[in-house]
FIROKE-463208 format. One record per residue (C-alpha): x negated, y, z. Coordinates in Angstrom, 1 decimal, padded with zeros to 4 digits. Example, Ala and Ser with C-alpha at 12.3 -4.5 7.8 and 13.67 -1.06 7.14 Angstrom:
residues 2
    east   north      up
  -012.3  -004.5   007.8
  -013.7  -001.1   007.1
***
This chain:
residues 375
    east   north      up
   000.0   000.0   000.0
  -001.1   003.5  -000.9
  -001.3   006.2   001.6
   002.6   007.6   001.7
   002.6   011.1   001.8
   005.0   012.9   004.3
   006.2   015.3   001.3
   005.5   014.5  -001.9
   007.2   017.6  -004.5
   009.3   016.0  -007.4
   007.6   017.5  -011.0
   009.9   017.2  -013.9
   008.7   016.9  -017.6
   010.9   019.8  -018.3
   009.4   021.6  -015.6
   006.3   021.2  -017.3
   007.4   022.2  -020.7
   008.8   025.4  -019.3
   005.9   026.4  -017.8
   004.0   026.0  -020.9
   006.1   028.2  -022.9
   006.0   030.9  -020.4
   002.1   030.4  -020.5
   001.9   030.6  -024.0
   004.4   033.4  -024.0
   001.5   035.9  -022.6
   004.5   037.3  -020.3
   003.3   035.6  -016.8
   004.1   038.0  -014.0
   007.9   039.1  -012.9
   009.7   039.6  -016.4
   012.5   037.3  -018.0
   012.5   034.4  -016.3
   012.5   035.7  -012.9
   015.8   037.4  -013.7
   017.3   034.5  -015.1
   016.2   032.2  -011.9
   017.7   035.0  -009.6
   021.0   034.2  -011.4
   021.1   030.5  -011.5
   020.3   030.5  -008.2
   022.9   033.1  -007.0
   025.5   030.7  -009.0
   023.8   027.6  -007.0
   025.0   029.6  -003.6
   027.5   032.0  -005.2
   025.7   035.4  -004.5
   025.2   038.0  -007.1
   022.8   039.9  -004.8
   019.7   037.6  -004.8
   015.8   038.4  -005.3
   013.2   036.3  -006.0
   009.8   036.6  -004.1
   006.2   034.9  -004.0
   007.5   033.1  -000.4
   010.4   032.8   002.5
   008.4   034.7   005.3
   008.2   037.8   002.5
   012.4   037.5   002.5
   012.5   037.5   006.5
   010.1   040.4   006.5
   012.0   042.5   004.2
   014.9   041.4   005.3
   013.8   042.8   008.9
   012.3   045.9   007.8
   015.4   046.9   006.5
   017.0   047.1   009.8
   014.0   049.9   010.2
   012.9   048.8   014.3
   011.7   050.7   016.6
   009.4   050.0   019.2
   011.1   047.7   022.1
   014.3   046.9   019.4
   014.6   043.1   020.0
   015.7   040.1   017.5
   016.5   036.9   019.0
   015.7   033.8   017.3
   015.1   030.0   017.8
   011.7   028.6   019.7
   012.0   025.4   017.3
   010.7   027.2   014.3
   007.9   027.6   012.1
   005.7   030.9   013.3
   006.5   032.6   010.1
   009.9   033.5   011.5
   008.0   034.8   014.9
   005.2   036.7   012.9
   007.7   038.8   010.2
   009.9   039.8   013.4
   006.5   041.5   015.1
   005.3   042.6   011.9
   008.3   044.6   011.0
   008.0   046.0   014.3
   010.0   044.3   016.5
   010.4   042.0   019.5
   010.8   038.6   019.5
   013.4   036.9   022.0
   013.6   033.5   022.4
   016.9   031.6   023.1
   016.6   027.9   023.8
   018.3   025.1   021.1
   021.1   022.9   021.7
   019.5   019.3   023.2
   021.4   016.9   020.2
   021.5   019.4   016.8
   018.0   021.3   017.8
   019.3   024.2   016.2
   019.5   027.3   018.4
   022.3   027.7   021.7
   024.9   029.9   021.0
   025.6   030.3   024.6
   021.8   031.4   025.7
   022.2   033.8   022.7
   025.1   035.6   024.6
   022.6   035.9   027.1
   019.5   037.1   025.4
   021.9   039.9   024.1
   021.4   043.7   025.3
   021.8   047.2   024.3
   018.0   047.0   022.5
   019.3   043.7   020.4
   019.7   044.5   016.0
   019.8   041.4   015.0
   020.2   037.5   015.2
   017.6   035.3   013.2
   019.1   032.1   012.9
   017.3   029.5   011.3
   019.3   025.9   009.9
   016.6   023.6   010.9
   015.8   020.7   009.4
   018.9   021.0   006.8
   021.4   020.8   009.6
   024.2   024.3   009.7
   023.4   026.0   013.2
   027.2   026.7   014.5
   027.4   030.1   012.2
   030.6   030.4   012.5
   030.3   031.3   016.4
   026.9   033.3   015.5
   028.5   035.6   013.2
   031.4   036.2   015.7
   028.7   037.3   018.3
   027.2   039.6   015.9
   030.7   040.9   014.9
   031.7   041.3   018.6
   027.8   043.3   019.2
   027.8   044.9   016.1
   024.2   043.4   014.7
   022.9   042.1   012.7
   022.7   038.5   011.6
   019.5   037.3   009.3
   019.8   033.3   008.3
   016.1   031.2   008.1
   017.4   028.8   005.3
   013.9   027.5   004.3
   015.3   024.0   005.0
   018.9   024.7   003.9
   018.9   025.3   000.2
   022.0   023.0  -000.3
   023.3   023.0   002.8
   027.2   024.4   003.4
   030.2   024.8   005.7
   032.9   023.8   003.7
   032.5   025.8   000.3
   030.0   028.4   002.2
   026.7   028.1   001.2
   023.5   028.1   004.1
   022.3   032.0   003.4
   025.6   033.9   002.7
   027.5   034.4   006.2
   025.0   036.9   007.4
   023.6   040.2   005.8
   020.6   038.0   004.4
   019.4   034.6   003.5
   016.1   033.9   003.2
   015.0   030.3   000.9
   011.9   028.8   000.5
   010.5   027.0  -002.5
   007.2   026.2  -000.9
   005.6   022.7  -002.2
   007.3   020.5   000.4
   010.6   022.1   000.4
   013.7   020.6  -001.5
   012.7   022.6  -004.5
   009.3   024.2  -005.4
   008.3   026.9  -008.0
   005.2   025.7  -008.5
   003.9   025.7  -004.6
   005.1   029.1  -003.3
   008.1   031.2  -003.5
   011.2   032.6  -001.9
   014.8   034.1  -002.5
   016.2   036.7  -000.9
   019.9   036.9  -000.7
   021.7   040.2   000.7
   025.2   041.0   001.5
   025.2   044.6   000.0
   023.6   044.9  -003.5
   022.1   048.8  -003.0
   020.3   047.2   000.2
   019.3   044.7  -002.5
   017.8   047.3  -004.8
   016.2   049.1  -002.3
   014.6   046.2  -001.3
   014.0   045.2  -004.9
   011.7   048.4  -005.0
   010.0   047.7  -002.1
   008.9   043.8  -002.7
   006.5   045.6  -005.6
   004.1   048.2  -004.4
   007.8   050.5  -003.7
   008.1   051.1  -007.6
   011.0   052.3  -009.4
   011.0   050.0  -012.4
   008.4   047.0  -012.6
   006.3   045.8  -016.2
   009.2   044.2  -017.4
   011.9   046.8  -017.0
   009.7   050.2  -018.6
   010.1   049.0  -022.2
   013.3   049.2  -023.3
   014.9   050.4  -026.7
   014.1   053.9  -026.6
   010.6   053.0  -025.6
   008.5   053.0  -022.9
   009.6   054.6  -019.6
   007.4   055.3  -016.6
   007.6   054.5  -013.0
   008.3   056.8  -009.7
   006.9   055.7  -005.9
   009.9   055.8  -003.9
   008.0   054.3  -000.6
   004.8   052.1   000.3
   005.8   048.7  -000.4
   004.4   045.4  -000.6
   003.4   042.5  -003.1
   005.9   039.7  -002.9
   007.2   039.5  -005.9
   007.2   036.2  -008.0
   005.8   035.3  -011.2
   007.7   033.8  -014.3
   005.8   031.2  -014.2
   006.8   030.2  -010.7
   010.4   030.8  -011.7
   010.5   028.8  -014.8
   009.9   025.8  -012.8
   012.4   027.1  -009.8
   014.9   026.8  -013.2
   014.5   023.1  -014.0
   013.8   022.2  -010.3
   017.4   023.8  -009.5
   019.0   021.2  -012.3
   017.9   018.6  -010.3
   018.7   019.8  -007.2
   021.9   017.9  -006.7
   019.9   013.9  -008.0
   017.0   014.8  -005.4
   019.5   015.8  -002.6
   021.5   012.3  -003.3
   017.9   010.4  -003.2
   017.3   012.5   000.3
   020.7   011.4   001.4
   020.4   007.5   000.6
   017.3   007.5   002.1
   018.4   009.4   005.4
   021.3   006.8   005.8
   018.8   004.2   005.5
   016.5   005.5   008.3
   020.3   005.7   010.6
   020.8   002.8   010.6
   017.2   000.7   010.4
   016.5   003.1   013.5
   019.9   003.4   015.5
   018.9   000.5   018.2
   015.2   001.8   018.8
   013.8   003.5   021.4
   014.0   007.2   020.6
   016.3   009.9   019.8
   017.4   010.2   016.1
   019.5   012.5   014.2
   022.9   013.1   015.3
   026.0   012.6   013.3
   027.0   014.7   010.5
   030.6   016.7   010.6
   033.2   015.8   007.8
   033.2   019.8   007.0
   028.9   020.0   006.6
   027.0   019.7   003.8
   023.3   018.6   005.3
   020.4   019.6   003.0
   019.0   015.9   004.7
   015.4   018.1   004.5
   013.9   016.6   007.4
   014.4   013.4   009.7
   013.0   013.8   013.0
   012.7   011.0   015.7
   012.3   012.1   019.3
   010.4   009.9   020.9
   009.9   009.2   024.8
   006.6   009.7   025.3
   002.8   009.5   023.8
   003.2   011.4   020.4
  -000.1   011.0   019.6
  -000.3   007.5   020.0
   002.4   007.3   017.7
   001.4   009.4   014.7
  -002.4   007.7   015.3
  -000.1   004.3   014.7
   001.4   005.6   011.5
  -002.0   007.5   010.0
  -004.0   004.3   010.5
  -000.9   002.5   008.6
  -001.1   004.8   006.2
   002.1   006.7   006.7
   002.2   010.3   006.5
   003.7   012.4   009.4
   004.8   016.3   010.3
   004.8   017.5   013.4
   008.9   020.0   013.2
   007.8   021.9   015.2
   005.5   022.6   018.2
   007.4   025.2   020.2
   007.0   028.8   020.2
   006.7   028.7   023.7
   003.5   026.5   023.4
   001.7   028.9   021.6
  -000.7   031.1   023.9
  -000.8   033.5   021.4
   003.2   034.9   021.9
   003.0   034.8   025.8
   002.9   038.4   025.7
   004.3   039.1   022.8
   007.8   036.9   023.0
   010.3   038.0   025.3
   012.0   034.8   027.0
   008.0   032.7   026.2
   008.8   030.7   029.6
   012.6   030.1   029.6
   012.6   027.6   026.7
   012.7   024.6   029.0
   014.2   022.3   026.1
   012.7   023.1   023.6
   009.4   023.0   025.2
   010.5   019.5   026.1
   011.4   017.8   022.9
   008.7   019.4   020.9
   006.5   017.6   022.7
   007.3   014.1   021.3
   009.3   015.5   018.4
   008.0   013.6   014.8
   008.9   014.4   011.0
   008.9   011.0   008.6
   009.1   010.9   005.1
   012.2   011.3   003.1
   012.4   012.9  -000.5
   013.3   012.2  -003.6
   010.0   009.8  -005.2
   009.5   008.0  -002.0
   010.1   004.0  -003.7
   012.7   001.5  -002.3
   009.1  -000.6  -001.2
   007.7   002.9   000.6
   011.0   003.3   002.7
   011.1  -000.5   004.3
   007.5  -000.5   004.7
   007.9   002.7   006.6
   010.8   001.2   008.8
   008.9  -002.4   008.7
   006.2  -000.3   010.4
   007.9   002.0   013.2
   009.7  -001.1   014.2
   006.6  -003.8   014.3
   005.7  -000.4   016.5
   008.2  -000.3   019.2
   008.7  -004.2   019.3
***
């Protein structure tokens, strides 16, 4: 057996063909392409406000720096995360609070959210983890009730939905990744940006590329070329039309790799439903899971465990180490002690592999495996 990756991107032959023609087009930066990708993926979560970006963390930035912080202004968010949500939250300016997760879906606790909530709090970053909806519904009724504002992590949650309501569009933005191990990938790195209001949109549109008023693509027109204004110091986050050609063909096969994801999640419930550790809990009638990552809990002695699987040459992720591990935050994270659970599970929290080219043979040697482990 060959070693089995814990993510392995699917790479289409279109994909590739795509790519070329953009190549070959001499048009490789934002242009064409990256307009069209912004609309097929809009349709894919039906937004018409959507912006395409070089990676997730530039969409929670942006996304943040449009709420325009000020020093002590607080944004509460989830401990269970990747530090990229943490980092854009300080680097826009403002102050990370911490409000534990919910002990069975790991996503974050509505009711120590209520608590975290003061007359400095602008805004709620939720993030779906591993695929699985965080109760939105409730969220956006606090940030209703608060008046703030609600920001939705969907870096795992690209097909995920609540009823008809994609992951992304319940709050004032949704922020996707498209990074290499993610459920689709332009070509390693990317992001979409989704926002409720479209002139927040353009304004942000403007400042995702150096705070220009038109970029390459849009100063030729037909009465020739046009030039550009400043209209504020922005950044570099925009994506390239290479990247988005592939986001195009990856997106038509978005559905066949979530249905391979899916068959393969099943599998792992019920190979894994009589072992010892904690697996993922059931899925609600009304949910759509993106099935992005299947974590196992286990009791104790992690690294014991993922030393097991390397030297059997299975692949492993570590979703995540808590916030409120990192030394780092302790003064920079307001709540950094309080996240008793999450603290907890992270501890012994494991990622195995699931996506869409991982063989019928790969996925019962990797349950032939954990269970010769724990028996």
């Amino acid at each position: 057996m060959k070693f089995i990756t814990f993510g392995r991107p699917s790479i289409y032959n279109g994909q590739i063909k795509e790519v070329n023609k953009v190549i070959k087009s001499g048009w490789l930066s934002t242009g064409k392409k990256t307009f069209e990708f912004e609309k097929v993926f809009g349709k894919y979560i039906d937004s018409k406000n959507c912006l395409a970006l070089n990676s997730c963390t530039a969409a929670l930035f942006l996304s943040l720096k449009s709420l325009n912080l000020k020093k002590n202004d607080e944004v509460i968010t989830t401990p269970l995360t990747f530090c990229a949500t943490i980092n854009s939250i300080i680097n826009a300016g403002g102050k990370p609070v911490l409000a534990d997760i919910d002990e069975k879906s790991l996503n974050i606790d509505t009711s120590k959210i209520i608590k975290a909530i003061n007359k400095r709090t602008k805004a709620i970053l939720v993030v779906h983890f591993a695929g699985r909806m965080a109760n939105i519904k409730k969220i956006s009724q606090i940030c209703s009730k608060y008046k703030i504002k609600l920001i939705e992590d969907c870096a795992h949650a690209i097909e995920t939905k609540l009823g008809n309501k994609s992951a992304g569009t319940f709050g004032n933005f949704g922020c996707y990744s498209f990074y290499v191990t993610k459920n689709i990938t332009t070509n390693g790195e990317g992001g979409m940006l989704v926002a409720k209001n479209k002139n927040q949109l353009i304004k942000l549109r403007k400042l995702s590329l150096h705070g220009m008023s038109k970029n390459a693509w849009n100063r030729f027109g037909k009465n020739g070329y046009k030039s550009y204004d400043i209209t504020n110091s922005g950044f570099k986050f925009n994506m390239t039309d290479i990247q988005a050609a592939a986001g195009i063909v990856q997106l038509k096969n978005i559905e066949k790799s979530w249905l391979a994801r899916k068959k393969i999640w099943n599998i792992y419930k019920k190979e894994f439903k009589n072992l010892p550790f904690e697996i993922p809990t059931k899925i609600s009638k009304n949910e759509k899971h993106s099935y992005h990552l299947f974590t196992i809990i286990l009791k104790n002695n992690r690294e014991k465990f993922i030393n097991y699987m390397t030297k059997n040459k299975i692949g492993v992720g570590i979703h995540y180490n808590s916030i409120g591990s990192f030394k780092f935050y302790k003064n920079k994270v307001k709540n950094f002690n309080s996240v008793k659970i999450a603290n907890k599970l992270c501890k012994n929290i494991v990622s195995i592999p699931v996506y869409e080219s991982l063989t019928n043979k790969e996925t019962k040697y990797i349950i032939k495996k954990i269970n010769q482990y724990f028996v």
